[in-house]
PyMOL Python script that loads the backbone (N, CA, C, O; Angstrom):
from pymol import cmd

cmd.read_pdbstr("""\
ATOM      1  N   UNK A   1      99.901  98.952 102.411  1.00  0.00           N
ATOM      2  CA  UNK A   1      99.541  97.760 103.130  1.00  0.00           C
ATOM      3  C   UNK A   1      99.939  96.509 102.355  1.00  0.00           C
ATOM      4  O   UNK A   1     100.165  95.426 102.894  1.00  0.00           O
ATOM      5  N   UNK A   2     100.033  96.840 100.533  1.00  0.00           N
ATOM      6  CA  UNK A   2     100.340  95.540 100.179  1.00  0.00           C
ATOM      7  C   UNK A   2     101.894  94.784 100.789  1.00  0.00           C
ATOM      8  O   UNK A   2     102.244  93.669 101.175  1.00  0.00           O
ATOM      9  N   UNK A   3     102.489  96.068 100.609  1.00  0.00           N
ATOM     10  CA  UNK A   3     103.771  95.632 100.889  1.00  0.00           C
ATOM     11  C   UNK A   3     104.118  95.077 102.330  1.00  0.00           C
ATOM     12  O   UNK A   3     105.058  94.325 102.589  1.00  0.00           O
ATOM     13  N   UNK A   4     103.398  95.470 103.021  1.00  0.00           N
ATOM     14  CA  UNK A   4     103.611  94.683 104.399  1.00  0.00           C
ATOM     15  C   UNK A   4     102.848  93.401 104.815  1.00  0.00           C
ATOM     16  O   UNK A   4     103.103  92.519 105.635  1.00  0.00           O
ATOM     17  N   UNK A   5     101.599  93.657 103.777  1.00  0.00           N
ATOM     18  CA  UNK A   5     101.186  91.902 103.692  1.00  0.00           C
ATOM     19  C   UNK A   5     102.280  90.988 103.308  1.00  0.00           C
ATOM     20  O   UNK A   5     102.564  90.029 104.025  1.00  0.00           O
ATOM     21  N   UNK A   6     102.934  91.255 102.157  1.00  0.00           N
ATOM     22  CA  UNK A   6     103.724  90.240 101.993  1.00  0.00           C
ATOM     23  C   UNK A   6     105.129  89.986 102.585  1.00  0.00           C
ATOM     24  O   UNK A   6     105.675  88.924 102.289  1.00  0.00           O
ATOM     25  N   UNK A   7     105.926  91.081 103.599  1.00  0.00           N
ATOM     26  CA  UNK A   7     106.476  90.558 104.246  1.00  0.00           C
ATOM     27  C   UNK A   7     105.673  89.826 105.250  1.00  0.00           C
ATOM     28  O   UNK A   7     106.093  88.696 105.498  1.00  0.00           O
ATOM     29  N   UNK A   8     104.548  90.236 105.925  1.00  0.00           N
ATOM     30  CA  UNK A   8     104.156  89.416 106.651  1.00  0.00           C
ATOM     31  C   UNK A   8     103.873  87.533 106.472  1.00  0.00           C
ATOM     32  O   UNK A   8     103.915  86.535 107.191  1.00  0.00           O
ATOM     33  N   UNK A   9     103.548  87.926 104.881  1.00  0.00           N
ATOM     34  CA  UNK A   9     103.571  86.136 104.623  1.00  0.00           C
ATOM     35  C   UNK A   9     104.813  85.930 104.260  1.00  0.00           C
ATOM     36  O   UNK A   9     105.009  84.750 104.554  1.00  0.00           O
ATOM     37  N   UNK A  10     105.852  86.391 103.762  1.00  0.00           N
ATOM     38  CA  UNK A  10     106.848  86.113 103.678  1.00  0.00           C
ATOM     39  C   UNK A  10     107.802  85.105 104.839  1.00  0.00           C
ATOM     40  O   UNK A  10     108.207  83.944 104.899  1.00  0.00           O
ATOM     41  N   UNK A  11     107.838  85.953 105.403  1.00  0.00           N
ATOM     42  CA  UNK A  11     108.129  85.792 107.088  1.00  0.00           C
ATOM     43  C   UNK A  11     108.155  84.648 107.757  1.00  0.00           C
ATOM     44  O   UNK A  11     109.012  83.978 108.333  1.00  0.00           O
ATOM     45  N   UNK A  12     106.376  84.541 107.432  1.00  0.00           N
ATOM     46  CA  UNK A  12     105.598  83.251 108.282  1.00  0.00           C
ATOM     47  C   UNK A  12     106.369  82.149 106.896  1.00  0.00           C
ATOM     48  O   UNK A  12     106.540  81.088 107.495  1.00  0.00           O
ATOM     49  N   UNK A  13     106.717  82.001 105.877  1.00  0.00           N
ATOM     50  CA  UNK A  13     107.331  80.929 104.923  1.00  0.00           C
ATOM     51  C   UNK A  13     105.729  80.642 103.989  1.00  0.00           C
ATOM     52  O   UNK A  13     105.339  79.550 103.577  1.00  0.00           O
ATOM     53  N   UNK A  14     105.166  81.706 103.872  1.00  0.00           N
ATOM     54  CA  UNK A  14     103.870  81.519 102.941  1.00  0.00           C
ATOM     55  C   UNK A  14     104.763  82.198 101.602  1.00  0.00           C
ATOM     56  O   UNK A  14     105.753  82.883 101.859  1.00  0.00           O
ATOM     57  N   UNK A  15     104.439  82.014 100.489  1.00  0.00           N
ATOM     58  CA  UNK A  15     104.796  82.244  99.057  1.00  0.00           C
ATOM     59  C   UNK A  15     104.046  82.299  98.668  1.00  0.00           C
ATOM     60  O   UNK A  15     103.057  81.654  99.015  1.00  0.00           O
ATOM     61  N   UNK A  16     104.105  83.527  97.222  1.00  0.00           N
ATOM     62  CA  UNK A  16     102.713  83.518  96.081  1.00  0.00           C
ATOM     63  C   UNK A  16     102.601  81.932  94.995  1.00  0.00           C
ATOM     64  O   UNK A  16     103.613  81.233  94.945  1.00  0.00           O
ATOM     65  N   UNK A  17     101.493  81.547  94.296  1.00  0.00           N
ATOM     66  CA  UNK A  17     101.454  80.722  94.127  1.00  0.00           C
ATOM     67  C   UNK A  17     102.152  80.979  93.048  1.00  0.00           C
ATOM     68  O   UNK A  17     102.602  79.959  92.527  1.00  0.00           O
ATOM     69  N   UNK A  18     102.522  82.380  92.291  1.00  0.00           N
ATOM     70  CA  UNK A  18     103.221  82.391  90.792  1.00  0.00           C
ATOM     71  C   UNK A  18     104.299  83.119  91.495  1.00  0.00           C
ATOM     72  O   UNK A  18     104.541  83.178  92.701  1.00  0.00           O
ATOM     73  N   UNK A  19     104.810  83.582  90.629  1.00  0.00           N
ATOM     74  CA  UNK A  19     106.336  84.406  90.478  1.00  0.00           C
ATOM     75  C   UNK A  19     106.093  85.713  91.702  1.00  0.00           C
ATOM     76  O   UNK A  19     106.810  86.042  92.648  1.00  0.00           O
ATOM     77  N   UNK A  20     104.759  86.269  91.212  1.00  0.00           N
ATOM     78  CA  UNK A  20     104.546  87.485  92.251  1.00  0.00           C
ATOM     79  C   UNK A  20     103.086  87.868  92.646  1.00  0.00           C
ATOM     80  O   UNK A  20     102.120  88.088  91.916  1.00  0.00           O
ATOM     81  N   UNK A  21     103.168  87.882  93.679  1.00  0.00           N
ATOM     82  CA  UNK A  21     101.837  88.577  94.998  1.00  0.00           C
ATOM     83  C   UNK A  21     101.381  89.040  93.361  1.00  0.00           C
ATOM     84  O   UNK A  21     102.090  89.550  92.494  1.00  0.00           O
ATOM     85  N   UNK A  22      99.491  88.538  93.293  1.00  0.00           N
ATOM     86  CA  UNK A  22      98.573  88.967  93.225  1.00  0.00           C
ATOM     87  C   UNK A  22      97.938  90.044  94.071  1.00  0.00           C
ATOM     88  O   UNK A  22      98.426  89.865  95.187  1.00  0.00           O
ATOM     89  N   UNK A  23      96.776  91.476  94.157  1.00  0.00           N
ATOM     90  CA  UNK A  23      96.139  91.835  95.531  1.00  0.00           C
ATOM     91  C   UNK A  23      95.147  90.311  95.288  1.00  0.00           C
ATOM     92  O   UNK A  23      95.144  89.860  96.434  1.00  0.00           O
ATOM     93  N   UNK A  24      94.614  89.662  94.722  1.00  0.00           N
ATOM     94  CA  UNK A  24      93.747  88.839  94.941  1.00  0.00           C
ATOM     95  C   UNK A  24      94.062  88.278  96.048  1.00  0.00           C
ATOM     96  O   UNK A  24      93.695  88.266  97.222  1.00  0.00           O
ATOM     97  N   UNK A  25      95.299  87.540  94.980  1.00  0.00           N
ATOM     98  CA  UNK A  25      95.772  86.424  96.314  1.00  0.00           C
ATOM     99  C   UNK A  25      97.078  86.220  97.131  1.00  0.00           C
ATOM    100  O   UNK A  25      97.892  85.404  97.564  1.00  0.00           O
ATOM    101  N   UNK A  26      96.655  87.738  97.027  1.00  0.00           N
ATOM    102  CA  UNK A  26      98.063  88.124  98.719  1.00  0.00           C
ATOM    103  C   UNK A  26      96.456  88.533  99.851  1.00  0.00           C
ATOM    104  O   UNK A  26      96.478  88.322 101.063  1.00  0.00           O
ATOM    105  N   UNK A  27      95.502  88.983  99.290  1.00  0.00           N
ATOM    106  CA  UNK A  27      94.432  88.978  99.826  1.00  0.00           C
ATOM    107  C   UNK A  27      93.885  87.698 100.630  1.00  0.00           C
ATOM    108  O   UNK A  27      93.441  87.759 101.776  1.00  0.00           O
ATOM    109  N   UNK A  28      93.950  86.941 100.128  1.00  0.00           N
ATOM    110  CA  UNK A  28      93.197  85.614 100.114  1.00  0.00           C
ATOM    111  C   UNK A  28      94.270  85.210 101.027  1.00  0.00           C
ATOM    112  O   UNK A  28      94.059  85.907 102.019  1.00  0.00           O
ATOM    113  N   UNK A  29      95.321  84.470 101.270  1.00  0.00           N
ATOM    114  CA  UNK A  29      96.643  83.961 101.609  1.00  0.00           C
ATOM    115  C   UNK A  29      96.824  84.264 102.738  1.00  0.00           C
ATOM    116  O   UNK A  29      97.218  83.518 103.635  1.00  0.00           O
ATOM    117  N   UNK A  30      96.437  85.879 102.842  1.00  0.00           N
ATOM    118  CA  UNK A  30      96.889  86.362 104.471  1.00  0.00           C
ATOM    119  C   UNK A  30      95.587  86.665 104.846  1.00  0.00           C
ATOM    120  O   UNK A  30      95.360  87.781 105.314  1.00  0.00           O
ATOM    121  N   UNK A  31      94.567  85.737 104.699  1.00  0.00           N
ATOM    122  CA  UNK A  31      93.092  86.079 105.691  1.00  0.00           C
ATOM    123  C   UNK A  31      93.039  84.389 106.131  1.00  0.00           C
ATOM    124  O   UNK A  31      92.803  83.921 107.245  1.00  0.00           O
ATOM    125  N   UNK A  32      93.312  83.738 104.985  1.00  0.00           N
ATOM    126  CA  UNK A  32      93.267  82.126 105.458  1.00  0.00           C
ATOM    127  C   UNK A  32      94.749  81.726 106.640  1.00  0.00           C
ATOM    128  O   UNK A  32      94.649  81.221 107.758  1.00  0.00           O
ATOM    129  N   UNK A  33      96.213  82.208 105.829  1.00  0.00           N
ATOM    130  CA  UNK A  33      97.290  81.648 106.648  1.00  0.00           C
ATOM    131  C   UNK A  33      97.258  82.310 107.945  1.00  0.00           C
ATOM    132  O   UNK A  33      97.351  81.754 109.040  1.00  0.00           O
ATOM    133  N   UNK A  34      97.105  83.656 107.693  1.00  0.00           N
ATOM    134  CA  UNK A  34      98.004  84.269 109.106  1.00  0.00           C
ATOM    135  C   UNK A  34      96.876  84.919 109.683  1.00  0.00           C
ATOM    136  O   UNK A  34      97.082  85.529 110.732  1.00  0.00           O
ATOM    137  N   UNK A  35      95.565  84.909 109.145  1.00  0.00           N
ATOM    138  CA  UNK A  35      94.421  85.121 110.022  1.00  0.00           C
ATOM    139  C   UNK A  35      93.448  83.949 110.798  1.00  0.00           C
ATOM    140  O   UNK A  35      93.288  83.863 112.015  1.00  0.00           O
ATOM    141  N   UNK A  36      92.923  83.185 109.884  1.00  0.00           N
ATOM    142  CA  UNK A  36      92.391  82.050 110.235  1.00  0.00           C
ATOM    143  C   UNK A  36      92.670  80.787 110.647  1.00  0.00           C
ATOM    144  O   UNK A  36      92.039  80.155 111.495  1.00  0.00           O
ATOM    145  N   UNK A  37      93.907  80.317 109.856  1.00  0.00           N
ATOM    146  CA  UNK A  37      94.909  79.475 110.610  1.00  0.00           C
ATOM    147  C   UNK A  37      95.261  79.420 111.083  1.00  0.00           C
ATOM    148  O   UNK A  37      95.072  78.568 111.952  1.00  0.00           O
ATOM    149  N   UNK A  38      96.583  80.599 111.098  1.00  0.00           N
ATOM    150  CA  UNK A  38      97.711  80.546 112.574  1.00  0.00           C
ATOM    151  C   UNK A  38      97.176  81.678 113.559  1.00  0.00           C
ATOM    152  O   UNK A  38      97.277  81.708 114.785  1.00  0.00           O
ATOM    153  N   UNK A  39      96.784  82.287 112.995  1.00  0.00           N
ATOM    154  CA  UNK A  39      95.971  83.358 114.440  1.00  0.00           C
ATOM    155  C   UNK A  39      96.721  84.307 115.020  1.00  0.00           C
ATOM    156  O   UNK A  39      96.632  84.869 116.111  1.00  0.00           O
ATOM    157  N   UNK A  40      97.796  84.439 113.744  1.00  0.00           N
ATOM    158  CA  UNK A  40      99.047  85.746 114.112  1.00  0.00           C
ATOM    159  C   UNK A  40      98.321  86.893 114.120  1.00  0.00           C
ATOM    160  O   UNK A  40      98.617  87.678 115.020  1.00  0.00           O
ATOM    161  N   UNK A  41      97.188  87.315 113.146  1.00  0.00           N
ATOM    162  CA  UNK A  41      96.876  88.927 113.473  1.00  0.00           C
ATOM    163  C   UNK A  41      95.154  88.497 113.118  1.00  0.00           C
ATOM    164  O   UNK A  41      94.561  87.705 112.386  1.00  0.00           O
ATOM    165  N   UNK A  42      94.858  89.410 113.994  1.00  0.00           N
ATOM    166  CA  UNK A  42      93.396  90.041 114.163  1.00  0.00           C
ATOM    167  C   UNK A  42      92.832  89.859 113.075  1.00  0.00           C
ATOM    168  O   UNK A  42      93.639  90.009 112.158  1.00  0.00           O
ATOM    169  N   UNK A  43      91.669  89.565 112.676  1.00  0.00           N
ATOM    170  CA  UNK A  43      90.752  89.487 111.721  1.00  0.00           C
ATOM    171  C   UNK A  43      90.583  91.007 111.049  1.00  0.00           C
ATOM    172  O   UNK A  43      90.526  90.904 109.824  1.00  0.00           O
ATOM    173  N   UNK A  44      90.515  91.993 111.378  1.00  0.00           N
ATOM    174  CA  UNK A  44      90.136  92.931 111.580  1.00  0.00           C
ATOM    175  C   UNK A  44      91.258  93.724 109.970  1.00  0.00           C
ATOM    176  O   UNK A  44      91.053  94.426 108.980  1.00  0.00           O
ATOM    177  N   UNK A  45      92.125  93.184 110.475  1.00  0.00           N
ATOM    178  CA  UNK A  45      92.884  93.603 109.181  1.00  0.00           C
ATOM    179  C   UNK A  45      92.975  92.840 107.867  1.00  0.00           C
ATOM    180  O   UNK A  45      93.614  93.316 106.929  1.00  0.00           O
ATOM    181  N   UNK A  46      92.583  92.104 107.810  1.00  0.00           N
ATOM    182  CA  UNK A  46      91.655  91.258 106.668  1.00  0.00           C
ATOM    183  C   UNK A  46      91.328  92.106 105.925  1.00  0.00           C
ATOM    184  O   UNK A  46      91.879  92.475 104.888  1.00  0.00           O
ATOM    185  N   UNK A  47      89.696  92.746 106.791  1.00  0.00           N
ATOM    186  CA  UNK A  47      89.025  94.354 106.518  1.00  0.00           C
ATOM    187  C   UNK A  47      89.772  94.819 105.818  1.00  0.00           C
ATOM    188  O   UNK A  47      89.803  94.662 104.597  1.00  0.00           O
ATOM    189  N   UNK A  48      90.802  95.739 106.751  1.00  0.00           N
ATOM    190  CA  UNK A  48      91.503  96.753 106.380  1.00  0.00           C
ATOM    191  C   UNK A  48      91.940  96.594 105.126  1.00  0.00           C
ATOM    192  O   UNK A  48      91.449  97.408 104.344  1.00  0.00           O
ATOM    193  N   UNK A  49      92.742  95.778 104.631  1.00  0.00           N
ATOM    194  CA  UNK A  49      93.402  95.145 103.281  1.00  0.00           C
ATOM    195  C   UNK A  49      92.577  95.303 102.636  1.00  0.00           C
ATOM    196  O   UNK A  49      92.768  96.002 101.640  1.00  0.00           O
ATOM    197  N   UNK A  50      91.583  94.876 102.820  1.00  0.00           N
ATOM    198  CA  UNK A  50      90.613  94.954 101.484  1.00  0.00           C
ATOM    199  C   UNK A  50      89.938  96.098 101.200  1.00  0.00           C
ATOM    200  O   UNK A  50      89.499  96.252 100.061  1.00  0.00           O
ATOM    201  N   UNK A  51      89.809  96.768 101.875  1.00  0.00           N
ATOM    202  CA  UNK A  51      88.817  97.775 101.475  1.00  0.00           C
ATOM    203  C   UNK A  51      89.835  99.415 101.532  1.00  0.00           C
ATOM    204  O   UNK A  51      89.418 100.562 101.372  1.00  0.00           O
ATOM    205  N   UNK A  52      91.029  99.011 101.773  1.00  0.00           N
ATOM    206  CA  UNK A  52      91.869  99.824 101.243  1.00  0.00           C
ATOM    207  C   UNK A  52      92.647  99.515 100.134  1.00  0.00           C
ATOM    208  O   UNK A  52      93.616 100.183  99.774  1.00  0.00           O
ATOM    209  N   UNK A  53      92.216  98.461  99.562  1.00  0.00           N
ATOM    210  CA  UNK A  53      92.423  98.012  98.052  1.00  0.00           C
ATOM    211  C   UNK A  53      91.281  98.679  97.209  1.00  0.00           C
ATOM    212  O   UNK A  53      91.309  98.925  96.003  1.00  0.00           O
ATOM    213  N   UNK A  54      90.188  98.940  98.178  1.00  0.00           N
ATOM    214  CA  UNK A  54      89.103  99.099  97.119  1.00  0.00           C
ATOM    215  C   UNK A  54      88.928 100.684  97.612  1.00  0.00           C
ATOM    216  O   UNK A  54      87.781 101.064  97.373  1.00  0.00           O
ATOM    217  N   UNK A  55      89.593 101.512  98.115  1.00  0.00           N
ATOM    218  CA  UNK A  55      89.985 103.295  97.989  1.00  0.00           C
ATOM    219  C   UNK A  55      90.658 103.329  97.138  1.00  0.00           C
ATOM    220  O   UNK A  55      90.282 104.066  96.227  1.00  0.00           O
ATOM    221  N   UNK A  56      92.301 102.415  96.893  1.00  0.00           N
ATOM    222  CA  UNK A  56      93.231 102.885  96.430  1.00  0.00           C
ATOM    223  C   UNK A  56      92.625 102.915  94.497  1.00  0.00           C
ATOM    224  O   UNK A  56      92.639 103.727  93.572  1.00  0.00           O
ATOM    225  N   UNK A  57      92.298 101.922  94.662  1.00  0.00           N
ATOM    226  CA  UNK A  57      91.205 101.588  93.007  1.00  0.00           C
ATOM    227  C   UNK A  57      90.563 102.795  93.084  1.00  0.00           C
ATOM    228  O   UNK A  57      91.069 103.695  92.413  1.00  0.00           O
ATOM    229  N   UNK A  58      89.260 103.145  93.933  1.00  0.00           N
ATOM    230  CA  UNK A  58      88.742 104.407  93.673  1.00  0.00           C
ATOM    231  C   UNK A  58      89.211 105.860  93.565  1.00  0.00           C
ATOM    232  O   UNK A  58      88.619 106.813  93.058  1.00  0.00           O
ATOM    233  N   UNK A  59      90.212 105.819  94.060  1.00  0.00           N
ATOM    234  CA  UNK A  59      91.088 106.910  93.919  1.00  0.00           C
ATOM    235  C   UNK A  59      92.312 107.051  92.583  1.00  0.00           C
ATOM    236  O   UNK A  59      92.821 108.128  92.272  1.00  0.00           O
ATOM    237  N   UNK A  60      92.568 105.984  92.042  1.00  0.00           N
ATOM    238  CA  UNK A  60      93.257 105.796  90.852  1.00  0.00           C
ATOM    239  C   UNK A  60      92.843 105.384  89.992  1.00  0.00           C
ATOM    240  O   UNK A  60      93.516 105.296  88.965  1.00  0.00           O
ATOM    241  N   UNK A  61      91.527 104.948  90.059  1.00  0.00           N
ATOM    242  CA  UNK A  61      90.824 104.409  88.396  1.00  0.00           C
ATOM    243  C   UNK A  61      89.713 104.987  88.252  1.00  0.00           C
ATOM    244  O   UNK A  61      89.286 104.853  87.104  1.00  0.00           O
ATOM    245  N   UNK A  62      89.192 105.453  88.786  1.00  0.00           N
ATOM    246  CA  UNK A  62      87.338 106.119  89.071  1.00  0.00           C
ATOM    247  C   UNK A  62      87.468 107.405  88.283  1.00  0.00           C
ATOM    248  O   UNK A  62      88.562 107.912  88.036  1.00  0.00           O
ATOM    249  N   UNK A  63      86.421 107.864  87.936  1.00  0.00           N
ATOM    250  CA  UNK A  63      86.485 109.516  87.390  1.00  0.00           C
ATOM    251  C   UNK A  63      86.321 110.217  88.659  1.00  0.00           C
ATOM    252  O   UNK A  63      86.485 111.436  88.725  1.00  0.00           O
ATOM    253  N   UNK A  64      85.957 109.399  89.824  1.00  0.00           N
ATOM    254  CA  UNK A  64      85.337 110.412  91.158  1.00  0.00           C
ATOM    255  C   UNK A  64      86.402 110.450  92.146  1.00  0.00           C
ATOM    256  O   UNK A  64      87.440 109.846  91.878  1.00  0.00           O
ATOM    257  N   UNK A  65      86.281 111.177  93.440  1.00  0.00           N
ATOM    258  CA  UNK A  65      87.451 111.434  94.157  1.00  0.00           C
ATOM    259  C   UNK A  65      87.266 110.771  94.943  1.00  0.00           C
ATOM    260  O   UNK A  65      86.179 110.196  94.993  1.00  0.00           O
ATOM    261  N   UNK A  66      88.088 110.592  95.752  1.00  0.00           N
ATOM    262  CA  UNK A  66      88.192 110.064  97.084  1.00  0.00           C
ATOM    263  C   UNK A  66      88.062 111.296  98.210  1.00  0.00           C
ATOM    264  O   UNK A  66      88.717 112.337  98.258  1.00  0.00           O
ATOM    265  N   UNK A  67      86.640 110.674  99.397  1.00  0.00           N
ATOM    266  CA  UNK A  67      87.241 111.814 100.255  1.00  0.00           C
ATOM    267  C   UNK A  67      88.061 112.211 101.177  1.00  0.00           C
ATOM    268  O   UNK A  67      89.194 111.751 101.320  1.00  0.00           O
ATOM    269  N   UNK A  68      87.531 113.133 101.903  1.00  0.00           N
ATOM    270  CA  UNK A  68      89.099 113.680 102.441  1.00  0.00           C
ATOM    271  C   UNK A  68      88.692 112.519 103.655  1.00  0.00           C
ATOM    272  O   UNK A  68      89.735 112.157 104.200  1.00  0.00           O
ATOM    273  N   UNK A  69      87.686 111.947 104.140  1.00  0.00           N
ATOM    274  CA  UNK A  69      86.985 111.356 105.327  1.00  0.00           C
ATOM    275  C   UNK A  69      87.726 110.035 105.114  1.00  0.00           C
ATOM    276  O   UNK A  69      88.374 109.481 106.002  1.00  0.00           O
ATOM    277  N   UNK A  70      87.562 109.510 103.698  1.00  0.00           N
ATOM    278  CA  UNK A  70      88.417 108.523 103.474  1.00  0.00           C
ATOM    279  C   UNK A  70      89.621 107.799 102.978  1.00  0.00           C
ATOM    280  O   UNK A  70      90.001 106.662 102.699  1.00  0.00           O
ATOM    281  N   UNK A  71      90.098 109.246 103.015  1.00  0.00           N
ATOM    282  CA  UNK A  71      91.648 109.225 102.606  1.00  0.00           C
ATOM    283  C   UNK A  71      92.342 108.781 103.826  1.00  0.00           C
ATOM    284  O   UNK A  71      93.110 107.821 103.906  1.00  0.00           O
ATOM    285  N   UNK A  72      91.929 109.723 104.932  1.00  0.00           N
ATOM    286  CA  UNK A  72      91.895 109.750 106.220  1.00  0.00           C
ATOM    287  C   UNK A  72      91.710 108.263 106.906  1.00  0.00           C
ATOM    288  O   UNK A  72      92.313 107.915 107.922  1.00  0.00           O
ATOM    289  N   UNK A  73      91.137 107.763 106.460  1.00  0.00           N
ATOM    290  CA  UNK A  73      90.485 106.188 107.513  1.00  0.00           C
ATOM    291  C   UNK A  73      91.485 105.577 106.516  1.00  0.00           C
ATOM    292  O   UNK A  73      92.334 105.029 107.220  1.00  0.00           O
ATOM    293  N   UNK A  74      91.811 105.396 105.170  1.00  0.00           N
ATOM    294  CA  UNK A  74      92.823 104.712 105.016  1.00  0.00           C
ATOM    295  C   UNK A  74      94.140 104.741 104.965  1.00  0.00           C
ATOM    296  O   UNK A  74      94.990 103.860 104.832  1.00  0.00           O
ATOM    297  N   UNK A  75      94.198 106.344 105.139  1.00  0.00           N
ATOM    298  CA  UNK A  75      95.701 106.351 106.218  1.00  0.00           C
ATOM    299  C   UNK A  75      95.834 105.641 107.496  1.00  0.00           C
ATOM    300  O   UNK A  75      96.896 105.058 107.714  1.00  0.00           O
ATOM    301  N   UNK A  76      94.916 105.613 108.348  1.00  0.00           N
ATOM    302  CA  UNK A  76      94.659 105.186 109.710  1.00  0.00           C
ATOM    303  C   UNK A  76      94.985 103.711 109.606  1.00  0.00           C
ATOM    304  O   UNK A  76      95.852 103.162 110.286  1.00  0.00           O
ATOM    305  N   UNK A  77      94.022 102.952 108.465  1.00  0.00           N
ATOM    306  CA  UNK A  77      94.544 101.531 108.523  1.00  0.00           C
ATOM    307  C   UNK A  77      95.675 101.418 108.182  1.00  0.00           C
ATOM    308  O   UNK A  77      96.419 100.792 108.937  1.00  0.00           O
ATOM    309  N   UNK A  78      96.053 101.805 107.315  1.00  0.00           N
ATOM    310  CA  UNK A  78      97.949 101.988 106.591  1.00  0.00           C
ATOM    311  C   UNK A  78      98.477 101.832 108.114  1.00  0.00           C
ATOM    312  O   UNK A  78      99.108 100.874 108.561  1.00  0.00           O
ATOM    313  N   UNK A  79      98.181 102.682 108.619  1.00  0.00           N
ATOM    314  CA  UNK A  79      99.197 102.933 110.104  1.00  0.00           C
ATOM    315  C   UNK A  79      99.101 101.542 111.277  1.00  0.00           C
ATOM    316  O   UNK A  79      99.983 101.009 111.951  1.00  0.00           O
ATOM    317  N   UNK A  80      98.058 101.347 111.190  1.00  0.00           N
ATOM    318  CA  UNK A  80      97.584 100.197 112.311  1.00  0.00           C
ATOM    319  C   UNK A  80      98.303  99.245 111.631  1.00  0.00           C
ATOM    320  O   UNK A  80      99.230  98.698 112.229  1.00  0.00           O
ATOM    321  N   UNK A  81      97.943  98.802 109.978  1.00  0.00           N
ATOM    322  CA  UNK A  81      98.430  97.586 109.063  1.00  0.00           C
ATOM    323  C   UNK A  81     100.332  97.404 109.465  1.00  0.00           C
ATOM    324  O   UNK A  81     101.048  96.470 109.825  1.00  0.00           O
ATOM    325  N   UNK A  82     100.503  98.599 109.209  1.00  0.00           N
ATOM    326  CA  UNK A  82     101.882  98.219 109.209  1.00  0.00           C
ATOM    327  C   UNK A  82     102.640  98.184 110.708  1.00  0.00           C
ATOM    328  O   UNK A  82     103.819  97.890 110.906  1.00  0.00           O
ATOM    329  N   UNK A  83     101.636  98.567 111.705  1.00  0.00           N
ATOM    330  CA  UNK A  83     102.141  98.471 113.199  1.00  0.00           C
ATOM    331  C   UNK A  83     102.147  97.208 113.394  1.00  0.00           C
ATOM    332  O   UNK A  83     103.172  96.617 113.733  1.00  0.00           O
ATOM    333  N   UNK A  84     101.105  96.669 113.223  1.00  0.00           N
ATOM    334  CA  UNK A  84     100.947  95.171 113.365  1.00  0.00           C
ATOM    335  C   UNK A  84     101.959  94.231 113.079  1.00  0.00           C
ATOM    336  O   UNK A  84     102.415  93.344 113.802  1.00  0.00           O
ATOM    337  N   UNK A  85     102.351  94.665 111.508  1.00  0.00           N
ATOM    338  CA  UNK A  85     103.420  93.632 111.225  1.00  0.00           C
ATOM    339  C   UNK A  85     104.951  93.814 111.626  1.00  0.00           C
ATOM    340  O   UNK A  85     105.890  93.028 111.755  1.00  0.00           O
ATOM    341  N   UNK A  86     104.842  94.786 111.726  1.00  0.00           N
ATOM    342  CA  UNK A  86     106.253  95.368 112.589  1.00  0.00           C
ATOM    343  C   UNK A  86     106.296  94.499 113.630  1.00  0.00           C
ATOM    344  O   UNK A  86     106.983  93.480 113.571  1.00  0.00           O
ATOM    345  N   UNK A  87     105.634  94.788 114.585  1.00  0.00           N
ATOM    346  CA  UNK A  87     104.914  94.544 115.990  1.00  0.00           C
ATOM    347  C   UNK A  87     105.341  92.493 115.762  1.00  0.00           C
ATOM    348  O   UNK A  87     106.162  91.970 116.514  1.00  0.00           O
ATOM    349  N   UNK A  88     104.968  92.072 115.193  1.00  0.00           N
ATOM    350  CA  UNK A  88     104.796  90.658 114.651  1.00  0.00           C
ATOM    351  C   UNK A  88     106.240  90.252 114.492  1.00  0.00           C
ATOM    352  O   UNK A  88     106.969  89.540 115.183  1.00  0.00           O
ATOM    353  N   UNK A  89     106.466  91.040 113.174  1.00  0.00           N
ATOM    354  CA  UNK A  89     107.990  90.516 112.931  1.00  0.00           C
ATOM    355  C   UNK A  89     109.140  90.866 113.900  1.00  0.00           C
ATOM    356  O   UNK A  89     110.215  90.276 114.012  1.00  0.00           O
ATOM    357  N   UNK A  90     108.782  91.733 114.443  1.00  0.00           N
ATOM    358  CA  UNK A  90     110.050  91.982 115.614  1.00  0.00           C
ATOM    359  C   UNK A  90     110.239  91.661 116.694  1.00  0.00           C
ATOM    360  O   UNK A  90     110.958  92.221 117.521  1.00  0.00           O
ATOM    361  N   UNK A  91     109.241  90.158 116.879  1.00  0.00           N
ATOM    362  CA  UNK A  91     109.319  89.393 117.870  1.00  0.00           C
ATOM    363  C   UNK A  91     108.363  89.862 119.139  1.00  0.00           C
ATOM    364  O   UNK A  91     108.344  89.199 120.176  1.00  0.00           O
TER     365      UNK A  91
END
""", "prot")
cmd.dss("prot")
cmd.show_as("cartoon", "prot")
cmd.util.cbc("prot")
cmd.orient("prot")
């Protein structure tokens, strides 16, 4: 999902404020520009971004696993996330 956040701000002519996308604030950037501002995508994936930032952490830094329930739901957003911006950028 990160990677399609930032074509998505890319796109719209949003830029990171340094050299390269933070998750902070590729987080932040695409809930204010292209959610709350311009009103290109659903709030909803805001959510998604974030809290499949906070599996992918639990699943790569945690001593504990990820389950299979939520491996699953963040495949699902993966899929919706990147339909969207497809969907967006391809007019």
């Amino acid at each position: 999902m990160f990677q399609a956040a930032v074509v998505a701000l890319e796109s719209a002519g949003v830029l990171p404020d340094a050299d390269m996308w933070s998750h902070k604030g590729l987080q932040s950037k695409f809930a204010f520009e292209l959610v709350h501002k311009r009103k290109i995508y659903p709030r909803e994936l805001t959510a998604m971004l974030s809290e499949g930032l906070n599996i992918r952490n639990s699943a790569d830094y945690s001593d504990g696993s990820v389950s299979e329930r939520m491996a699953g739901k963040s495949l699902r957003w993966a899929h919706e996330f990147v339909g969207q911006v497809q969907k967006v950028s391809e007019g």
